[in-house]
C-alpha positions as a Markdown table, in Angstrom:
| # | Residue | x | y | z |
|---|---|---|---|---|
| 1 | Unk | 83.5 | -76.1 | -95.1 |
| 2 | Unk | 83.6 | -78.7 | -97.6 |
| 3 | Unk | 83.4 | -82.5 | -97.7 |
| 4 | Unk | 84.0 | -85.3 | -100.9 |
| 5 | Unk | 82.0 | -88.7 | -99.0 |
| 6 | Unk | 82.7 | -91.9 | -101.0 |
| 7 | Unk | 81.6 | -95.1 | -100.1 |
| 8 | Unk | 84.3 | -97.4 | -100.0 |
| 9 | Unk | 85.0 | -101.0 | -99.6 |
| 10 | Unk | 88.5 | -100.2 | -98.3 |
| 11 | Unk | 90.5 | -96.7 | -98.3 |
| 12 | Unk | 94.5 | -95.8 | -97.5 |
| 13 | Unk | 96.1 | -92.9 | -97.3 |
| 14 | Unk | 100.0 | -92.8 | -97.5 |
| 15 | Unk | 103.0 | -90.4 | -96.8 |
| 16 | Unk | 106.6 | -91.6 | -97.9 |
| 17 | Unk | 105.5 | -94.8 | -98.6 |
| 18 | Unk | 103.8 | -95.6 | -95.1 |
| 19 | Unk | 100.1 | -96.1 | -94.3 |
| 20 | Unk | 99.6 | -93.4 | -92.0 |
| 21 | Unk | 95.9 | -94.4 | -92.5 |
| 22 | Unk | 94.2 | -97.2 | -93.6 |
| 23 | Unk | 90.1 | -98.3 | -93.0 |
| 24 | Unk | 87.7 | -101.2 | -94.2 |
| 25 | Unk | 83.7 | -100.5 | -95.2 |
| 26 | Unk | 83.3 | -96.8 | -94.8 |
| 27 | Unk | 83.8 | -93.3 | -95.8 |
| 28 | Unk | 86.8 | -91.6 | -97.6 |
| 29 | Unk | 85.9 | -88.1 | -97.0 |
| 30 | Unk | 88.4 | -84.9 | -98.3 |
| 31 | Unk | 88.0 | -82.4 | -96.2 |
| 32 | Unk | 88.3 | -78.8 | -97.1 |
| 33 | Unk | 88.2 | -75.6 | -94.7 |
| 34 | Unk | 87.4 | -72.1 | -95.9 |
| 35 | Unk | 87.8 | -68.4 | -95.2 |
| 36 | Unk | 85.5 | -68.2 | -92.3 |
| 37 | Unk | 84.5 | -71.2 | -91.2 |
| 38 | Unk | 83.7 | -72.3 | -87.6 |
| 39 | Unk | 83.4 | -75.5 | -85.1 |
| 40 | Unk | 79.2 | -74.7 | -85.4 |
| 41 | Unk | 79.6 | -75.5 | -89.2 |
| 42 | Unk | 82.0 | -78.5 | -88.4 |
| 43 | Unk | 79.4 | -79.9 | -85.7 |
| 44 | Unk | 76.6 | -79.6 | -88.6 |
| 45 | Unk | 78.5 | -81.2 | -91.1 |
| 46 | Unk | 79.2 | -84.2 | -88.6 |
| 47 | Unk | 76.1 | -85.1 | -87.6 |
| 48 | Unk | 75.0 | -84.9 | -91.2 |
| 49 | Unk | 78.0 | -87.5 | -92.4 |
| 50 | Unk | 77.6 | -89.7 | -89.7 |
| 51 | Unk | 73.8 | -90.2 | -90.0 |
| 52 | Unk | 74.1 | -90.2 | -94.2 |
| 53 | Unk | 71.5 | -93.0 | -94.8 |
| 54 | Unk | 73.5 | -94.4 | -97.8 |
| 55 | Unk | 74.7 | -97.9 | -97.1 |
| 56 | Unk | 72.5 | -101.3 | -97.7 |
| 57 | Unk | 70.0 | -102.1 | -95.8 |
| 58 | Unk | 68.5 | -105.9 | -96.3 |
| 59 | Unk | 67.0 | -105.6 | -98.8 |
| 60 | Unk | 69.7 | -103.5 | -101.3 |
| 61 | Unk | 68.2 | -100.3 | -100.4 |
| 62 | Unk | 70.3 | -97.0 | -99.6 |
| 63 | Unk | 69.0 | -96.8 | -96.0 |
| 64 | Unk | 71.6 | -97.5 | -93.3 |
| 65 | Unk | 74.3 | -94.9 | -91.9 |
| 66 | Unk | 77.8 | -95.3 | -91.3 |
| 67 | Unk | 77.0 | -95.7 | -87.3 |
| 68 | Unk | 74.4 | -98.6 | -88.2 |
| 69 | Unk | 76.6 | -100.4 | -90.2 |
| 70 | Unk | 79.8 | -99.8 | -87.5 |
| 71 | Unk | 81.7 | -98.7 | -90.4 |
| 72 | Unk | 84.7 | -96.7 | -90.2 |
| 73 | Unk | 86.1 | -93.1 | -91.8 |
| 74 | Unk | 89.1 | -92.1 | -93.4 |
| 75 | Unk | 89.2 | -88.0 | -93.6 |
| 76 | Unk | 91.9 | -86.5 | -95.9 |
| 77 | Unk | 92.6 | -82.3 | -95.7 |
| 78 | Unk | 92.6 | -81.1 | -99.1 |
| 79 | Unk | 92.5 | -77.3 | -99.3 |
| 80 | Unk | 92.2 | -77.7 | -103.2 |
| 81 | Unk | 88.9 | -78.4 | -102.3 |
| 82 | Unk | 88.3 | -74.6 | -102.4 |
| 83 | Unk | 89.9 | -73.7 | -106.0 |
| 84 | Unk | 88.3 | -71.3 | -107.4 |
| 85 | Unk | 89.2 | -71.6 | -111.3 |
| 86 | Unk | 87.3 | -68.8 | -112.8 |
| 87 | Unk | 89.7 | -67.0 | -114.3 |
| 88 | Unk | 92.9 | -68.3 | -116.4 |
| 89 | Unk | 93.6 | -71.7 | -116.1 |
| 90 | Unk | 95.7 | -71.4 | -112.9 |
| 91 | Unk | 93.7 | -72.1 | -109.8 |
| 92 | Unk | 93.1 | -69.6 | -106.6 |
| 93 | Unk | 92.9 | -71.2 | -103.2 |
| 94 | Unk | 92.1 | -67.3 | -102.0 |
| 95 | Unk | 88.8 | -68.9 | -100.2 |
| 96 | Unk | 90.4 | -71.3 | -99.0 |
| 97 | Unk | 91.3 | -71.2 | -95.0 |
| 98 | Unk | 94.4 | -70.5 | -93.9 |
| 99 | Unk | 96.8 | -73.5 | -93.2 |
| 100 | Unk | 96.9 | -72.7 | -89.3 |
| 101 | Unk | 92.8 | -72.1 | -89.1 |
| 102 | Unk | 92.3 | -75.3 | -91.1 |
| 103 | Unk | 94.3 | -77.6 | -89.3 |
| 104 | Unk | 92.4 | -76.3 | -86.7 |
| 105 | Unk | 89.2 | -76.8 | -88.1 |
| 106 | Unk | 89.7 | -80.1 | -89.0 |
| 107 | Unk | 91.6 | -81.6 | -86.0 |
| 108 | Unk | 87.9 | -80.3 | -84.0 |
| 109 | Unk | 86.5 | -82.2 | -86.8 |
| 110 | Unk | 88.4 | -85.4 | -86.3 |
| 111 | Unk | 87.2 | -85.2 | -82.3 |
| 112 | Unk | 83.4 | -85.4 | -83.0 |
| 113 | Unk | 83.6 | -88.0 | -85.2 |
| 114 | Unk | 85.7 | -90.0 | -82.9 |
| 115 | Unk | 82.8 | -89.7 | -80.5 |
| 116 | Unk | 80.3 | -91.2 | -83.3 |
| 117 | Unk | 82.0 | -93.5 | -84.8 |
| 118 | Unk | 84.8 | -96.2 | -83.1 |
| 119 | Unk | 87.7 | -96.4 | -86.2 |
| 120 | Unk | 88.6 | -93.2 | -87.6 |
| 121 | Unk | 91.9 | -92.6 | -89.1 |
| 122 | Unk | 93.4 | -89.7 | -91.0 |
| 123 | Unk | 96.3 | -88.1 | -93.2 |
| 124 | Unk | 98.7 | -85.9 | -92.2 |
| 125 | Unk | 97.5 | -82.3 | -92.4 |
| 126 | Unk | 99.6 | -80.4 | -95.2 |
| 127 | Unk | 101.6 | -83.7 | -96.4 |
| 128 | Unk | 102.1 | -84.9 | -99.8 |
| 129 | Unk | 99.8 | -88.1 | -99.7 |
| 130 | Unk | 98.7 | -90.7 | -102.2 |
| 131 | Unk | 95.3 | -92.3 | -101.6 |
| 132 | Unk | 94.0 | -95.1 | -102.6 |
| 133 | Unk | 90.6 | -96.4 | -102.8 |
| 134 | Unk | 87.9 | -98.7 | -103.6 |
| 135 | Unk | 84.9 | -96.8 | -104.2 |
| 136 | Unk | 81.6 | -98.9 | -103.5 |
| 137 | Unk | 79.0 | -98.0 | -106.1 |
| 138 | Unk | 80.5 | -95.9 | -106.6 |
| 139 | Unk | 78.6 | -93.4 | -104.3 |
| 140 | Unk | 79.9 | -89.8 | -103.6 |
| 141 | Unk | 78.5 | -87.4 | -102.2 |
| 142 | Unk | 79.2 | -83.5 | -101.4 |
| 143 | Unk | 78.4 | -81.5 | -98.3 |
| 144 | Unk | 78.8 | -78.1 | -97.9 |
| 145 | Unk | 78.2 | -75.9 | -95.2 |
């Protein structure tokens, strides 16, 4: 399992030209599912996003987490997440998990960080979206697991 974290001022995510899901101060975060993966490797990878020390404290130091500052998450599925590009110039997504174990995956995902954080909103699992963002620092940061 994979996650991209940015720290944004503001994030949206859109599907035929409708906000399906928009947030304020917070995390983008793509998520990616691989061959393999499991709900222990989602709860790790939770608990490790939502305590992520990396906003402002008072004094400009990266010290707070996303659940001190009551900010808010915006999670994206993005099996390209697992290209493997090796070989030739044309990407694999062999590693990544199939579209029915993913979805699974990362709807479970979605549930724990509902119980950690009040505002999270998503895309729409296997859509075409455009996402926009303003990314605060920037700051971005990957987790794997």
């Amino acid at each position: 399992m994979k996650l991209v974290i940015q720290r944004v001022a503001n994030a949206k995510v859109e599907v035929d030209s409708e906000i399906v899901g928009k947030i304020g101060q917070g995390f983008l975060v793509l998520f990616g599912a691989g061959v393999g993966d499991t709900k222990e490797q989602a709860d790790f990878l939770v608990e490790k996003l939502c305590n992520l020390r990396v906003f402002s404290d008072e004094n400009d130091k990266m010290n707070l987490s996303i659940k001190d500052i009551d900010g808010e998450l915006l999670v994206v599925s993005q099996f390209t997440l697992y290209a493997d590009c090796k070989k030739g110039n044309r990407p694999s997504f062999v590693n990544a998990a199939l579209p029915e174990e993913a979805n699974e995956l990362y709807e479970y995902f979605m549930d724990k960080c509902k119980k950690l954080v009040k505002n999270v909103q998503k895309g729409i699992f296997g859509a075409d979206m455009k996402v926009s963002l303003l990314n605060d620092g920037p700051v971005t940061i990957i987790l794997e697991k």
